[in-house]
N, C-alpha and C positions, 0 to 999 in steps of 0.2 A: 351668358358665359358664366356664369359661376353660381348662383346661390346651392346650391345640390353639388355634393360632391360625386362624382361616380367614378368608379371601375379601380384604379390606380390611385385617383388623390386618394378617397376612401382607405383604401387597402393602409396608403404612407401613414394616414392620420389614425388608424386603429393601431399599427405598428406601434408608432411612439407611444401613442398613452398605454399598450401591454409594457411596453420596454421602462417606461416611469412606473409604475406601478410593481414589477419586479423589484427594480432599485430601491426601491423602498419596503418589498420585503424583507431583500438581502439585509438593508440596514434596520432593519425591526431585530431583524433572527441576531446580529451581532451586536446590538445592543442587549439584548436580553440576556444572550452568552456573556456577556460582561458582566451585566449583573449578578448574575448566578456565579459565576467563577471567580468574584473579586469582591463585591458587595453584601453579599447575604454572608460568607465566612466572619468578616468583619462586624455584623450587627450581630451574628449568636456569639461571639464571641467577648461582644460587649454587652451584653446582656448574661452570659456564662462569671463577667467578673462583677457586675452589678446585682446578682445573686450573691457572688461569695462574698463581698462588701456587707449585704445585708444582715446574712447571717453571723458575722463578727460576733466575739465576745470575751470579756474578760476573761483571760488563761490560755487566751488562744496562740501554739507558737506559728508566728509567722515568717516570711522570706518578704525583705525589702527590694525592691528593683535593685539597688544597688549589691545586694546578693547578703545582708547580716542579717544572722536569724535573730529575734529575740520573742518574749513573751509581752501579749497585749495586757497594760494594769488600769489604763482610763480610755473609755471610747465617748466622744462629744457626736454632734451633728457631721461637722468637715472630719475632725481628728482624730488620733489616737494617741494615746502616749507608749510607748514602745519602751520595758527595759531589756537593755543589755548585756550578756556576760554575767557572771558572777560574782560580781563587785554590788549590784543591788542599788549602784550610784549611777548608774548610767543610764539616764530616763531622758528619751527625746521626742515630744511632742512633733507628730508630722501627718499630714496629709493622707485622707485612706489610700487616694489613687497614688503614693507608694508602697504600697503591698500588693507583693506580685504573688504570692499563695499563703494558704491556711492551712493548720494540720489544725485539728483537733486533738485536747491533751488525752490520752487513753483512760481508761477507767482502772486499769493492770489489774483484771484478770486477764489471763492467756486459756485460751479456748485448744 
């Protein structure tokens, strides 16, 4: 009675392991989809600001996450120092990962 399976067990026993091996397609194919549509945006993205971090520089005007512009006058390892406004007295040492963009100061000519 049993060691060989024949006719119908067979048939049950191919059934299921096609039917696992789907499922674990389906789950390959949406995990990948996750990847791609949630994961990869996020690392060029962190890698797009770990660029503009690098190329920092003195004179540079920047946008803080908190949204005040000012011009860059000391860049360390971690920091920057940031002055503010017009006054010439408003210098606040902080953190590069508060800088949410960079402009470059122009050269003024106009093309």
């Amino acid at each position: 009675m049993g060691i060989l399976l024949t006719g119908e067990d067979a048939a049950a026993a191919a059934g299921g392991t096609a039917g696992f091996v789907s499922m674990l397609l389906v789950y390959a194919i949406l995990i990948g989809a996750m990847w791609f549509f949630f994961m990869r945006p996020q690392s060029k993205e962190k890698k797009r600001i770990a660029a503009m971090l690098s190329a920092l520089e003195i004179g540079d005007c920047v946008m803080t996450t908190s949204g005040f512009y000012g011009i860059v006058i000391d860049i360390t390892e971690d920091t920057v120092i940031v002055e503010f406004g017009n006054n010439k007295n408003c210098r606040i040492p902080m953190d590069k990962s508060a800088i949410s963009r960079v402009e470059k100061p122009s050269d003024g000519s106009n093309n």
